[in-house]
N, C-alpha and C positions, 0 to 999 in steps of 0.2 A: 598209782599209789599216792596216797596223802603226803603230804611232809610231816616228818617225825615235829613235834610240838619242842619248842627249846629251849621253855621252862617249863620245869614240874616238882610245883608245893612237894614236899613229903613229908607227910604227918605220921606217928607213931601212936599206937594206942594200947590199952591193957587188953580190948578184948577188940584186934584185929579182923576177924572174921563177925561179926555183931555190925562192925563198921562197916566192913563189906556191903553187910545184908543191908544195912539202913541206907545207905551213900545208894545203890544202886535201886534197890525200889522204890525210895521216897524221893530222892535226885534225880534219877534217870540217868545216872554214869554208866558205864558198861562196862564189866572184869574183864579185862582184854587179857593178865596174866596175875597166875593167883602159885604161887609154887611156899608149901608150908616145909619145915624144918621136923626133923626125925620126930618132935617134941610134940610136933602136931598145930605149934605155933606159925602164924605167916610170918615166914621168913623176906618177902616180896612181894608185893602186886600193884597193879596199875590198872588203874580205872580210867576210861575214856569220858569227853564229854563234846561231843564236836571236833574241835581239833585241839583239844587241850586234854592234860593228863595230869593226874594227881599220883603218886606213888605212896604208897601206905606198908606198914607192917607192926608187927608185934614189940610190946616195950619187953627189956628185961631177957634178950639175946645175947646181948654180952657184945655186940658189933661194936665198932666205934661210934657210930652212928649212933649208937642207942645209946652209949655213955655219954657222951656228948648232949645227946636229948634229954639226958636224965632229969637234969632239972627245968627243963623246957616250958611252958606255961599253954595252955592254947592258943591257938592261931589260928589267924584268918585268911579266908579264901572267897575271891570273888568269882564268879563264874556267869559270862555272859550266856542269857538265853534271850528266844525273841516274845518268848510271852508268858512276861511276870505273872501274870493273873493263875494262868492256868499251873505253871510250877508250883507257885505259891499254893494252890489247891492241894493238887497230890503231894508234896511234904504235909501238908495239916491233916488230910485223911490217911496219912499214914503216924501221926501221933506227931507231929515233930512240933520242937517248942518253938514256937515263933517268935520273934522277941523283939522284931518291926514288922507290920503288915505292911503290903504293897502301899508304897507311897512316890508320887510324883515327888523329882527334885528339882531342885533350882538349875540345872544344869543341864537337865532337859531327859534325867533319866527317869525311869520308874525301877523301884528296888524294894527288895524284905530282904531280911535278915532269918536265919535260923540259928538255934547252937544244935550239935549233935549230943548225943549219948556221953561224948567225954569230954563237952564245956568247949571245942571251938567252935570259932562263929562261920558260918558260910554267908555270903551276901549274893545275891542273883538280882541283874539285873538286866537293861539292857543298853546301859553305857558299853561301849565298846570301846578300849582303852586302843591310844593309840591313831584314833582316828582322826582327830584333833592336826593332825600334823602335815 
């Protein structure tokens, strides 16, 4: 069994399940756990990506969490993959706004940027953080 990941972003959004749907067909993350609230809202989920994970749920639950988020802004998430080119394809033929194409860095990565549906940015690339050391 993998090792559990030992950070995990969690972003909150108005239309939770939307996000769902876009994160996993245009990203390629996988619902590993999706548990919604009497309301119908996701109360919980976590999307996989390799060995990293992102937690997600619905704004306007009333959790701490979500008060706390309330005036939260969007934010950003990097997400290593091993090949920008082809990511970068499937987010654009599934509509997603691109907002940096694939570009070599000084640094020796290659990266794009996306925003989702609710204004945060995602960045993919394939700096690997960490490796440096």
């Amino acid at each position: 069994m993998a090792e559990a990941p030992q950070v995990c972003p969690t972003l909150t959004y108005d239309d939770a399940k939307a996000a769902i749907k876009q994160l996993t067909e245009a990203f390629g993350f996988t619902a590993t756990a999706v548990y919604e609230a009497e309301d119908g809202r996701v109360a919980h989920a976590e999307l996989a990506y390799g060995n990293g994970m992102v937690m997600l749920g619905s704004k306007g639950t009333g959790s701490e969490f979500d008060k706390l988020m309330a005036r939260g802004g969007p934010v950003g998430v990097f997400v290593h993959v091993d090949d920008v080119d082809e990511h970068h394809a499937r987010a654009a033929a599934h509509g997603i706004e691109i907002v940096m194409p694939p570009k070599d860095q000084d640094y020796g990565s290659r990266d794009y940027m996306a925003r989702d549906a609710e204004g945060n940015i995602w960045s993919f690339g394939t700096y690997t953080p960490g490796a440096a050391e």
